[in-house]
N, C-alpha and C positions, 0 to 999 in steps of 0.2 A: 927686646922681648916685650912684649904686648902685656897690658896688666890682667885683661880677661885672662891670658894664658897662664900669668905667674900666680893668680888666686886660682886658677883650675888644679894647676899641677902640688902648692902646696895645700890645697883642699884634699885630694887625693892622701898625699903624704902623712896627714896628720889623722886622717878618720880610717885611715886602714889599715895605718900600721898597728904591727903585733897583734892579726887576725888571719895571718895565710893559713895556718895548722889546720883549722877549722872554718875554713872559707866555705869548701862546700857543703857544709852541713847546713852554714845559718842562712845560705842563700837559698838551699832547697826548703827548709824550714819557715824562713822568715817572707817567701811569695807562696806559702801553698801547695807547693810543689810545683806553681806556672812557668819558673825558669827555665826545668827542663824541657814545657810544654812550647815553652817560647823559641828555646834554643832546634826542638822537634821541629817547628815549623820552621824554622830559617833555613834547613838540613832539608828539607821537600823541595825549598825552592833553588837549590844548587844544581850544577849543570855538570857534572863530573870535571872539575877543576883540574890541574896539572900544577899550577901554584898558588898559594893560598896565604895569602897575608893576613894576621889574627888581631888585628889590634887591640889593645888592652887584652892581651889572653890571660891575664890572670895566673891562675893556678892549672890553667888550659882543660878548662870542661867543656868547651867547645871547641877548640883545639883537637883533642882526642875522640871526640864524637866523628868531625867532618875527617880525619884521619883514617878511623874504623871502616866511615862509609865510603869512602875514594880511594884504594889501595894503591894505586898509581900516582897520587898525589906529592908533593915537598911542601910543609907547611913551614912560615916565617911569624912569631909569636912574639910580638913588641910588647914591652911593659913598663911601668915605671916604675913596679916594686923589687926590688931585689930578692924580698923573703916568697914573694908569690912567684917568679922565676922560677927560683931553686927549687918551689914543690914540680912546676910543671918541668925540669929540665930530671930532675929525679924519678918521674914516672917515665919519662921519655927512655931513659936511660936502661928502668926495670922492664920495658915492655919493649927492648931491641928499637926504636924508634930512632936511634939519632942518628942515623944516615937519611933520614927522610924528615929532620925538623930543623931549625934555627933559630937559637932564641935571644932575640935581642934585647937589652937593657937600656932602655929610654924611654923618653915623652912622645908619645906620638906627634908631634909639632916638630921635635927633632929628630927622628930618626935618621939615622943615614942609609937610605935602601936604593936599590938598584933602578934607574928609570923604567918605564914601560914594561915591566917584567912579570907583573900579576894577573891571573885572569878572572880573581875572587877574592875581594877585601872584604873581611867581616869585621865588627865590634862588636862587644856586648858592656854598655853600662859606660861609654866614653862618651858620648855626645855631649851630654849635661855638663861635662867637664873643660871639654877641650876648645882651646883657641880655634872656632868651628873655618874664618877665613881661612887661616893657614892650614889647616887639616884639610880643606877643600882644594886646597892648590895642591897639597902632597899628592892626595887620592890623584886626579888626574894627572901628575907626575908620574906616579909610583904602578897606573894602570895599566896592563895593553889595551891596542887595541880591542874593542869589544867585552873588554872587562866588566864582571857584574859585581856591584856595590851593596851589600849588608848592613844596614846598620841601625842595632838594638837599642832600645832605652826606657827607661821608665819615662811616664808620662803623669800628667795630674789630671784627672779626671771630668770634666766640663758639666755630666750630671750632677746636678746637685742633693740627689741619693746615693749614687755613689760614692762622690764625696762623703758625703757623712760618715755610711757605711767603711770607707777606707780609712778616716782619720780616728774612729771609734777603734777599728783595727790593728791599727799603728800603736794607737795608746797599750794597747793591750799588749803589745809584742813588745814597746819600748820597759812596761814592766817587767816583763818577763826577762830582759834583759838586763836589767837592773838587781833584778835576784839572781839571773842564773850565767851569764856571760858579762860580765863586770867589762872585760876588756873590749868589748861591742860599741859600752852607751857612747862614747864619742863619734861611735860613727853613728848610731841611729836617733842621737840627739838633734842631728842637724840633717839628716836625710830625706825627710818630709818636705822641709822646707828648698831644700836643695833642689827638689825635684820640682818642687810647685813654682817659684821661680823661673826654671829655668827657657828658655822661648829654644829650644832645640828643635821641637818638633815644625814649628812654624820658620824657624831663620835655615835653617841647611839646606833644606831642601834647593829654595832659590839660589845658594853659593854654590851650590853644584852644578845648577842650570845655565849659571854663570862662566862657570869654566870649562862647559860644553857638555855636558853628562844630561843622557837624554832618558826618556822612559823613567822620569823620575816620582814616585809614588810614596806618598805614608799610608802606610797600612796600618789599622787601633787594632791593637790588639785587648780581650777582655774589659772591655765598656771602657776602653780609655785608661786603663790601667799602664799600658804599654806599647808602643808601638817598634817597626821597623820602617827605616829610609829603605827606601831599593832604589837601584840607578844603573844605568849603564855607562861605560863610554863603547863611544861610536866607533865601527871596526874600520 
């Protein structure tokens, strides 16, 4: 195990846990509401999938979105929390879904999934985390032929107005979390930095080029606030 990998995963582990209950409140709350705008736009650029690999799905707010809008779809929902799991395997269950989902309990680095099987990987919020070589080599594994690649993240910002504007933001939302979600501040104590850090945006892209994935694009989302990887692999 790679040490990128092993501070990704227990990075993960320790800023998120005992926050599934209210996961999607602080994330719509705490972007703006741009999560959903962000998640909107990944959902435009879908090609009516047949299988749908979610990585990091979380609590599955994207998950149940690309579900809604593909009714002929089977989605596969990789996580590494066991409490955010059991919210998204609980809705699945209340909304007749689990003949059309699968929800798997792991790292995305380890997963165990089927070869060439998917024709739509998404993520939302793993990049900055994950051991990106070996998640590079899965993708292209785990792909079919002609498979399209999603993949969300927050970014840091390169204007130096926005900047400001975003860190003055932060500060404000880290108070507020400090008065009013106690169980939050360890995840948003280090999440700024987390993100400013991290070279996702500029290293994947090329691991994917590398493993043969073509049409590969970042797209900035809101002045650099966030972007998405798109990619293909070749049919």
């Amino acid at each position: 195990m790679s040490t990128g990998r092993t501070v990704g995963q227990d990075t993960v582990l320790r800023i998120l846990g005992g926050t599934a209950d209210d996961y999607d409140r602080i994330v719509d709350e705490s972007t703006g509401k741009l999560d959903h705008r962000w998640k909107q736009w990944m959902l435009e650029r879908m090609e009516a999938p047949r299988e749908v690999l979610d990585l990091a799905s979380g609590t599955g707010i994207l998950s149940f979105l690309i579900l809604d809008r593909f009714p002929d779809c089977h989605l596969t929902g990789v996580d590494l929390q066991a409490d955010y799991q059991a919210v998204a395997r609980g809705r699945s269950e209340q909304r007749g879904l689990t003949e059309r989902t699968t929800w798997v309990h792991s790292p995305v680095e380890d997963a165990e999934l089927p070869d060439g099987h998917y024709d739509l990987v998404t993520s939302c919020y793993v990049p900055k985390y994950a051991d990106r070589p070996v998640l590079a080599a899965n993708l292209w594994r785990w792909c079919a032929p002609g498979a399209h690649v999603l993949l969300h993240d927050f970014t840091h910002p390169q204007d130096p107005r926005i900047e400001r504007y975003l860190k003055k933001q932060y500060d404000l939302w880290l108070a507020k979390v400090q008065r009013d979600h106690p169980h939050w501040v360890h995840c948003f104590e280090d999440l700024y930095d987390i993100v400013k850090d991290s070279p996702w945006a500029t290293d994947f892209g090329p691991l994917l080029e590398a493993q043969g994935f073509v049409d590969v694009q970042l797209h900035s989302l809101n002045n650099g606030l966030a972007a998405v990887l798109e990619a293909r692999k070749p049919s």
